[in-house]
C-alpha positions, 0 to 999 in steps of 0.5 A: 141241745135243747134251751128252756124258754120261760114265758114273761109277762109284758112288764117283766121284759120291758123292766129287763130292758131299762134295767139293763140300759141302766146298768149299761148306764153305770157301767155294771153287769148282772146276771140275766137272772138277778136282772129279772129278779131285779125287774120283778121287784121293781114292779111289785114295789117288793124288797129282795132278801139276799146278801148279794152285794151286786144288787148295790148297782140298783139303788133304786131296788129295795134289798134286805140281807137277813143274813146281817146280825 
């Protein structure tokens, strides 16, 4: 009955749309919130820690896994 609505930042959204288009692109999908997440770090030239092996369709995000030994 009710849907939470988090408000973003003007970049946030437009990286969530070229993202998305590439994604579309190459034929992959993501969750809305790893494309967010994706988008973030892109903005901020940030690496993302996960061990989510989806992240493998954005090459151009740096991804770390600290889980690897």
């Amino acid at each position: 009955d009710e849907v939470a609505i988090w408000p973003q930042e003007l970049d946030v959204v437009r990286g969530y749309g070229e993202i998305s288009r590439l994604l579309a692109e190459r034929g992959r999908v993501l969750s809305s919130v790893d494309i967010t997440l994706a988008a973030l770090a892109r903005i901020h030239d940030a690496t993302l820690l996960t061990a989510d092996l989806d992240f493998s369709a954005l090459p151009e995000i740096k991804v770390e896994n600290w889980r690897e030994t």
